[in-house]
C-alpha positions in Angstrom: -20.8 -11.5 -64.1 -20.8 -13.9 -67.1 -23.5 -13.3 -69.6 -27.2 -14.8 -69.1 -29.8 -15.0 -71.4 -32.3 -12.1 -70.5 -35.3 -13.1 -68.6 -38.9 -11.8 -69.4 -40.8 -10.8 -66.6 -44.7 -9.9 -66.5 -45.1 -7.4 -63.9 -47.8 -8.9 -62.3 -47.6 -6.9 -59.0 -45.7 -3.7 -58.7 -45.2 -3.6 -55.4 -42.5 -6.3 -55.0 -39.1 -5.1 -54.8 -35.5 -6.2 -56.8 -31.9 -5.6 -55.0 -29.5 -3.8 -57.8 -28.3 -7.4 -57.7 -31.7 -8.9 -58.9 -32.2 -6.5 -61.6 -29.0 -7.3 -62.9 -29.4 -10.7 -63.3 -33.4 -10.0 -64.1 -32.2 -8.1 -67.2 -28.8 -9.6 -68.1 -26.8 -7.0 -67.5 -24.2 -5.2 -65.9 -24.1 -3.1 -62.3 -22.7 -0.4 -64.1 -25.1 0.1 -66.8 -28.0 0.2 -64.3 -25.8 2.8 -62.0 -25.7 5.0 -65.2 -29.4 4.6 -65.8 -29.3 6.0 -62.7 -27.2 8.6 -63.1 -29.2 9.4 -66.5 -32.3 10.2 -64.4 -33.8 7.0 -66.6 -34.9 5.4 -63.0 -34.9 5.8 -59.4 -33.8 3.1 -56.9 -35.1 3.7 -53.3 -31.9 3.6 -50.4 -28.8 5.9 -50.0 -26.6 3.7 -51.7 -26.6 0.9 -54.4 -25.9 -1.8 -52.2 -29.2 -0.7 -50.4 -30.9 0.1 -53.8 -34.3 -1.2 -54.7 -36.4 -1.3 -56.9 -39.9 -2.2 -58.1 -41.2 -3.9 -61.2 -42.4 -0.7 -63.4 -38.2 -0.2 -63.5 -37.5 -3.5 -64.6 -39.9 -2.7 -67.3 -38.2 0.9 -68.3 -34.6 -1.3 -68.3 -36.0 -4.1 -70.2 -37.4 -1.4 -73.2 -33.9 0.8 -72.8 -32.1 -2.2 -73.7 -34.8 -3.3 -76.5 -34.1 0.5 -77.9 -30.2 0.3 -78.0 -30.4 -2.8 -79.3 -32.6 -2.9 -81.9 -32.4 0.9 -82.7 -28.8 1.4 -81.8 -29.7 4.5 -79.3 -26.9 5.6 -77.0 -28.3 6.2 -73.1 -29.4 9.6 -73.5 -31.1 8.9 -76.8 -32.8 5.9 -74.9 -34.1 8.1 -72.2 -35.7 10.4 -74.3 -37.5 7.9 -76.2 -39.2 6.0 -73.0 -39.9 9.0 -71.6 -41.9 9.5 -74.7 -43.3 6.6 -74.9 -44.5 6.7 -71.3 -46.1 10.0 -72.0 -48.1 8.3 -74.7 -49.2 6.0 -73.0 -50.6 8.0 -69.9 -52.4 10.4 -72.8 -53.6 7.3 -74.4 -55.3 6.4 -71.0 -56.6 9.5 -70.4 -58.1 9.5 -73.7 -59.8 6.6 -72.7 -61.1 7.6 -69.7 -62.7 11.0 -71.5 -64.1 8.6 -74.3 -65.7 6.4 -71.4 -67.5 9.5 -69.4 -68.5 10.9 -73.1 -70.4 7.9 -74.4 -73.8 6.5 -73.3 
């Protein structure tokens, strides 16, 4: 694969699906790095095998921030993992807190 600039994508609806393919190119990367997300846990492609993998747009979004972490912060895989699992959990308590701040006030 030769190397692409990456392509930002705004998950408009996240029902559409990308071959392991797709998200490669989507993302600029390798097969092997997303088969290792894989392997990490980090995301979950539907089918048995990944030349039947797919996947929707909330993963392209998890690969896109991975990358942006190792990158910018120099995070192996693991380290990655972690930190977008945290940042996920923020943002489901942040919407939650907004939800209880909504029913409280008049």
């Amino acid at each position: 694969m030769t190397d692409h600039k990456p392509i930002t994508v705004e998950v408009l609806d996240e029902n559409f699906e990308l071959s392991l393919d797709d998200l490669c190119q989507a993302c600029a990367v390798r097969a092997e790095l997303i088969i290792a997300m894989v392997e990490e846990g980090m995301i979950e492609p539907c089918g048995a095998s990944p030349s039947d993998w797919r996947f929707t747009g909330p993963t392209l979004r998890r690969v896109e921030i991975t990358l942006r972490l190792q990158r910018d912060l120099n995070l192996n895989l693991p380290g990655a993992a972690l930190a977008v699992d945290l940042l996920d959990e923020i943002e489901y308590l942040r919407e939650r807190l907004r939800i209880l701040d909504k029913d409280l006030l008049p």
